[in-house]
C-alpha positions in Angstrom: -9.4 -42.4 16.2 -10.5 -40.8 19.4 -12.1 -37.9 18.4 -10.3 -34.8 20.4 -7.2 -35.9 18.7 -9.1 -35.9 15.4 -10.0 -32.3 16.2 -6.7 -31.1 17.5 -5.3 -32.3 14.1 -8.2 -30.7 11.7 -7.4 -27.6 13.9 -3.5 -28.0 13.4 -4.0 -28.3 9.5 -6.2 -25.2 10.1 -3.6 -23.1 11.7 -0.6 -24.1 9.1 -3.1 -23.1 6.1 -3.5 -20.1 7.5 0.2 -19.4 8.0 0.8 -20.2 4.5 1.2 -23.3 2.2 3.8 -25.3 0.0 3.6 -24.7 -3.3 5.4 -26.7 -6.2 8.8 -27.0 -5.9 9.4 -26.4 -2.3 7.7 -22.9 -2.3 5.6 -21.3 0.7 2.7 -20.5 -0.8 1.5 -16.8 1.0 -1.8 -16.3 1.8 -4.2 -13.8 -0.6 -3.4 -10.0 0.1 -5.6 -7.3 0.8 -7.0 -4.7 -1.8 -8.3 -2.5 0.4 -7.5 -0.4 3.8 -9.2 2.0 6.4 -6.1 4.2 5.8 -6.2 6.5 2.5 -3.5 6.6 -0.2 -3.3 10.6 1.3 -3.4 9.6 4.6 -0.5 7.5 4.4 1.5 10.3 2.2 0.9 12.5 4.8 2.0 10.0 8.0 5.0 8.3 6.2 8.0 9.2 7.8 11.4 7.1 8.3 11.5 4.7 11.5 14.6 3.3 12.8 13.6 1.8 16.5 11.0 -1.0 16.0 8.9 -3.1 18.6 10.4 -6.6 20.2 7.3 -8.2 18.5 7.3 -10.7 15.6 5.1 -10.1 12.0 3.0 -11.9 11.2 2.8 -14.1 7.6 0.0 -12.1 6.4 2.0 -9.0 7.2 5.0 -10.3 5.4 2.6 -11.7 2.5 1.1 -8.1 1.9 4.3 -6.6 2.1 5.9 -8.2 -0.4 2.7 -8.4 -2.7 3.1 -4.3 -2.5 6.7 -4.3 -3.6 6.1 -6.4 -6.6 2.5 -8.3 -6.7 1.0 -9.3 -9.8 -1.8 -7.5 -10.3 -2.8 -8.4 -14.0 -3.1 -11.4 -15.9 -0.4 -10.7 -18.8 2.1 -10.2 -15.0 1.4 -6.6 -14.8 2.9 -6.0 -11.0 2.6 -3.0 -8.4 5.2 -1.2 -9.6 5.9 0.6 -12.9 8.9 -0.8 -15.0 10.5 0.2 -18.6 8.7 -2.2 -20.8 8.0 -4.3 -18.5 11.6 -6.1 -18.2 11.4 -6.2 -14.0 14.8 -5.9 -13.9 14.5 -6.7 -9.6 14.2 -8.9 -7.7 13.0 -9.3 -3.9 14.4 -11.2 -0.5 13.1 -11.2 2.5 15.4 -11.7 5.3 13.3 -13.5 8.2 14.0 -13.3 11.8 10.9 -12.8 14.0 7.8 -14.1 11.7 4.8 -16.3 13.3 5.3 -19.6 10.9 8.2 -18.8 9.2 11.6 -20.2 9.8 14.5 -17.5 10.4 16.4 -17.5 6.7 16.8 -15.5 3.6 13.6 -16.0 0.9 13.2 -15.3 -2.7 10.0 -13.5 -3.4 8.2 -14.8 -6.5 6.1 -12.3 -7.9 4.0 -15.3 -10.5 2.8 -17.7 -8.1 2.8 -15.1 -4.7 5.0 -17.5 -2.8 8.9 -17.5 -1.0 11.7 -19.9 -1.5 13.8 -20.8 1.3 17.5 -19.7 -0.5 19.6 -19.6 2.9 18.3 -21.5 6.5 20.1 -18.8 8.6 19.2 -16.0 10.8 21.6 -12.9 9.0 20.2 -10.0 10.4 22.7 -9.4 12.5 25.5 -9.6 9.3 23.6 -7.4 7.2 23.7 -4.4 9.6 27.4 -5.1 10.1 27.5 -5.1 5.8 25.4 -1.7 6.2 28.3 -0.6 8.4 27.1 -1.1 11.7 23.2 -0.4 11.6 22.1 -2.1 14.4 18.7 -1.2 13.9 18.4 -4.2 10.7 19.7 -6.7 13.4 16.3 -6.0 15.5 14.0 -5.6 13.0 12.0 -8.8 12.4 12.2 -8.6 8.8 14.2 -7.1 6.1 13.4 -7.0 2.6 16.1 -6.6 -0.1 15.8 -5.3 -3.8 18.4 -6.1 -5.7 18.7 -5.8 -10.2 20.1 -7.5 -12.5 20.1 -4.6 -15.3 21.0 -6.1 -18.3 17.3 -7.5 -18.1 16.7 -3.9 -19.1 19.6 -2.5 -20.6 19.3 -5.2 -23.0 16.8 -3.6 -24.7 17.8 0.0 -23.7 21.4 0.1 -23.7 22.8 2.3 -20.9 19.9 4.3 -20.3 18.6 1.4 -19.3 20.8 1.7 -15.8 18.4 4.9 -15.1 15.2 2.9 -15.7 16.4 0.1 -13.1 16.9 3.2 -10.2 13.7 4.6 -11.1 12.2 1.1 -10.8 13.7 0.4 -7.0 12.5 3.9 -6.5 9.2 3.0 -7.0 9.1 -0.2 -5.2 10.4 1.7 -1.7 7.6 3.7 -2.0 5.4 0.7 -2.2 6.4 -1.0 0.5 6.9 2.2 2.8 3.4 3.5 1.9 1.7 -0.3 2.5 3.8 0.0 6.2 1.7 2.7 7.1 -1.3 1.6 6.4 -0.6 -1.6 8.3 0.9 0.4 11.3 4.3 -0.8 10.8 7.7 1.2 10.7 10.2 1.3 7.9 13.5 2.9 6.7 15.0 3.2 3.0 18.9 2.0 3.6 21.2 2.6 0.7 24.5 2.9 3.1 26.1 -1.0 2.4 28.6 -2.5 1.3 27.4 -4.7 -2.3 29.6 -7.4 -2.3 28.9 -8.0 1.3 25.3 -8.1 1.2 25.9 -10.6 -2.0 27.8 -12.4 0.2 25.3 -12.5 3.1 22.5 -13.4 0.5 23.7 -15.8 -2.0 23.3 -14.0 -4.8 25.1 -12.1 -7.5 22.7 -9.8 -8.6 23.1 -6.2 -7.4 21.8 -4.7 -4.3 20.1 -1.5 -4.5 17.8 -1.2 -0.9 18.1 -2.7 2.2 14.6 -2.0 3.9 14.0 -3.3 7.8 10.4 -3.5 8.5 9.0 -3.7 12.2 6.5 -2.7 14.6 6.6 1.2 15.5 
């Protein structure tokens, strides 16, 4: 094989490692998150503040990766993740809705918190439905990426009977604060969007579980 085409291709495979992966089953393995940051956990208290109008610029995998690592990352063996839940059920679940990412096709994702990877669950762009479902928006339709928590609460009222509902809103609670906290130490922008309507974001999604935050991420 001549050998500048033998490079090209070692420097292909390169660049596709890098922007993440397959895993088993048809998963996109993400690459390693970061531990550590130049910004403070004070800091990024003191900075974080609600953004609505984002950059026409695309994220990056590793952005998206540490993102989603921050909302609901293992971070012990037993599955401890970054966010508290009641007895450990983990009542949510994550999506990512992809339009603008480096290496990553436009579609909606399943986050899996085990194996650090995303699932392909919808090969669409609907970033522009899911402002119309959170009447009208527009600011999700131009943000690259939106992640979406949703819970499926009997996971926890199962063991804790109704209560168990005010566990689950703690929990999403949490997780916003993750992911807006991890925004501002990466110099990205984020909003908390609780204005939709359920069964159209289901809809949109794919999924019946519920839908508690809609949470557009993008470049200030």
């Amino acid at each position: 094989m001549n050998q500048k085409i033998l490079l090209g291709l070692i420097g292909l495979g390169m660049v596709m490692t890098s922007l993440g992966q397959k895993a088993k089953g048809g998963k996109v393995k993400l690459p390693e998150p970061k531990y550590s940051s130049k910004i403070s956990v004070e800091e990024a208290l003191k900075s974080r503040r609600s953004v609505r109008s984002y950059k026409n610029e695309p994220l990056t995998i590793e952005e998206v990766s540490q993102l989603l690592w921050a909302a609901q990352g293992k971070t012990a063996e037993w599955g401890g993740r970054t966010a508290p839940s009641a007895g450990a059920t983990y009542p949510l679940d994550t999506y990512l809705v992809c339009g603008r990412v480096n290496g990553l096709a436009a579609g909606v994702y399943k986050y899996d918190p085990q194996e650090h990877s995303i699932e392909m669950i919808k090969e669409k762009d609907v970033r522009t439905d899911l402002a119309g479902a959170a009447w009208g928006q527009s600011f999700i339709a131009k943000a690259p990426i939106t992640i979406v928590l949703t819970a499926i609460y009997r996971r926890t009222t199962a063991r804790y009977g109704e209560r168990g509902i005010r566990y689950v809103h703690m929990e999403v609670g949490h997780v916003g604060q993750n992911i807006h906290l991890q925004c501002e130490t990466m110099g990205l922008g984020t909003v908390m969007v609780g204005a939709f309507s359920d069964e159209r974001v289901k809809e949109i999604l794919g999924v019946k579980a519920e839908p508690l935050y809609i949470i557009p991420v993008g470049r200030k």
